[in-house]
C-alpha positions in Angstrom: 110.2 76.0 66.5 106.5 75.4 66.0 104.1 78.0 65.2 100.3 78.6 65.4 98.9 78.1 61.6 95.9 80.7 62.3 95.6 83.9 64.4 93.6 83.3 68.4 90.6 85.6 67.7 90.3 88.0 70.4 87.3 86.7 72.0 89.5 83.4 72.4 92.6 85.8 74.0 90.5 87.0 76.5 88.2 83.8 77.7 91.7 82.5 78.4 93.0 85.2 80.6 89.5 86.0 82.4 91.6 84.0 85.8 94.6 86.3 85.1 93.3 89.1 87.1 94.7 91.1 90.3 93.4 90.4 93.8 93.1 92.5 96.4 95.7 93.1 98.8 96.3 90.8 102.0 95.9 92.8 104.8 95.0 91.7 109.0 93.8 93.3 112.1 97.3 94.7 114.1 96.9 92.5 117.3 98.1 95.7 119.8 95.8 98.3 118.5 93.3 96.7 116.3 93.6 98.4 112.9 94.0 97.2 109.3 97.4 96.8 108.3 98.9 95.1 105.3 100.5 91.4 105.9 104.0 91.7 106.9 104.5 95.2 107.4 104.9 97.7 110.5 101.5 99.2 111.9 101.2 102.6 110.9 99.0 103.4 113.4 101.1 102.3 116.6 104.3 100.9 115.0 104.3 97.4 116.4 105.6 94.2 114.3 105.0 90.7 116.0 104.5 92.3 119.4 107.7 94.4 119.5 107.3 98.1 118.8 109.5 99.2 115.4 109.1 102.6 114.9 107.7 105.2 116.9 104.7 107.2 115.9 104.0 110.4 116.8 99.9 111.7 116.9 98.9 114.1 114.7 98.8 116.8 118.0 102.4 116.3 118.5 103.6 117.3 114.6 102.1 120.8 115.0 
């Protein structure tokens, strides 16, 4: 199995993984109530997923 003959420096290392970085994540606009919700994932504000309603959320009034 082939082998490097000399050591990357580590200025070399890190110019090749400055693309290797995380992105932010994906998130949308929910289309029933309007707010930000990550791709592919039930509202948490009103509990809709492609226009049908998966889990019911209670307000903050009705917990107390």
């Amino acid at each position: 199995m082939a082998l490097p003959k000399r050591r990357h420096s580590q200025a070399r290392r890190d110019k090749s993984r400055t693309h290797q970085r995380v992105s932010g994540l994906p998130s949308t606009d929910c289309p029933q109530c309007g707010a930000i919700r990550l791709t592919h994932r039930v509202c948490s504000s009103c509990g809709y997923y492609r226009g049908r309603q998966m889990v019911i959320v209670k307000s903050k009034k009705e917990k107390k």
